[in-house]
C-alpha positions as CSV (number, residue, x, y, z in Angstrom):
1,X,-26.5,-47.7,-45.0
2,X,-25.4,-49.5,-47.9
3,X,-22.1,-48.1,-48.4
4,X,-21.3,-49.1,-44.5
5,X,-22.3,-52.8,-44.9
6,X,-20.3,-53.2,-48.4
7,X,-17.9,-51.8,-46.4
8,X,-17.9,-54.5,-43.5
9,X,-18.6,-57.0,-46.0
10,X,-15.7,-56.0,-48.2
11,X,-13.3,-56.6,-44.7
12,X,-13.9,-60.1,-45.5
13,X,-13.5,-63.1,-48.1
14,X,-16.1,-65.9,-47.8
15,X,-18.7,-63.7,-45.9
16,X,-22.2,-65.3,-45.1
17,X,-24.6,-63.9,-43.0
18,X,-27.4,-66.9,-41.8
19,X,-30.8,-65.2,-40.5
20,X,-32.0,-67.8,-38.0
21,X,-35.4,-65.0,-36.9
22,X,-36.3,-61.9,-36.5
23,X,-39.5,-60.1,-34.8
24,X,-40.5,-56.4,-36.2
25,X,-42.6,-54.0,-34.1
26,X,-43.3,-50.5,-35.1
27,X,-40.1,-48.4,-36.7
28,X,-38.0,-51.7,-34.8
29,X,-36.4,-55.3,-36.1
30,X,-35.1,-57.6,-33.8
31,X,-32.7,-59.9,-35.6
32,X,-30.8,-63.1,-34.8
33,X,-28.2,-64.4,-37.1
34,X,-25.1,-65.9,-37.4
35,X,-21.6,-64.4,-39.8
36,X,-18.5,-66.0,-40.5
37,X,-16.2,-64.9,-42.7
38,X,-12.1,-64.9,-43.1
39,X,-10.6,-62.5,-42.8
40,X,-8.9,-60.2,-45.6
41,X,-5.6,-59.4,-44.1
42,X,-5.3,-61.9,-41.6
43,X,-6.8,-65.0,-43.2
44,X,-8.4,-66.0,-39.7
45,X,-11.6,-67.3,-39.7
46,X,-14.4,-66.4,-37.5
47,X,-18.3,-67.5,-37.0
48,X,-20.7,-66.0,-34.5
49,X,-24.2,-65.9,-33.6
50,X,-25.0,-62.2,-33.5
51,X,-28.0,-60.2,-32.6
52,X,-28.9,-56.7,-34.8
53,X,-31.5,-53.8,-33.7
54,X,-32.5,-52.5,-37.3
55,X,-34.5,-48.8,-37.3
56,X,-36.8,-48.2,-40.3
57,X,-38.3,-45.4,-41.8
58,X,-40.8,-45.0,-44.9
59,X,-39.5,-48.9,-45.6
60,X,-35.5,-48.5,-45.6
61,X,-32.8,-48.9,-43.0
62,X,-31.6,-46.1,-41.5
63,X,-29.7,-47.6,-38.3
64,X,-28.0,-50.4,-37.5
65,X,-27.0,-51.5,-34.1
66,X,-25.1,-55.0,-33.6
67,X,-25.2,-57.0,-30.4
68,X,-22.3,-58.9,-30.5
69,X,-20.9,-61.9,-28.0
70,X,-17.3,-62.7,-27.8
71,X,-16.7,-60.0,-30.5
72,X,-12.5,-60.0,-30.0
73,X,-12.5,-62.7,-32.4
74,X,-14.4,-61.0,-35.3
75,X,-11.4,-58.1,-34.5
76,X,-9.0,-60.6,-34.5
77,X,-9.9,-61.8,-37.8
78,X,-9.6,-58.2,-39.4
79,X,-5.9,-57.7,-37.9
């Protein structure tokens, strides 16, 4: 899990991820945040408000599924 999100994170320059709440129940974490970023290649900026479903076992993160809205212009910004 941590090798994938270097990996997004390295697509970018000026990455910042913004945790604005989350809610946890059972094996589950509900989280709303907001990225921006520019970047690498393209040198276009982008900033959204995201939402992530996070599944945890024995205390680490073993899945990761993003919600995203409008998410053309994050793949915009990588080409």
């Amino acid at each position: 899990m941590k090798a994938t999100l270097a990996g997004v994170v390295a697509s970018f320059d000026d990455f910042e991820a913004e945790i604005f709440n989350f809610l946890a129940g059972g094996e589950e974490v509900v989280v709303h945040l907001a990225i921006k970023g520019v970047g690498r290649t393209s040198r276009r900026p982008f900033s959204k408000s995201i939402m992530e479903l996070w599944g945890i076992r024995d205390g680490k993160a073993i899945e990761l599924r993003p919600f995203l809205y409008a998410a053309n212009s994050i793949a915009s910004a990588l080409s």
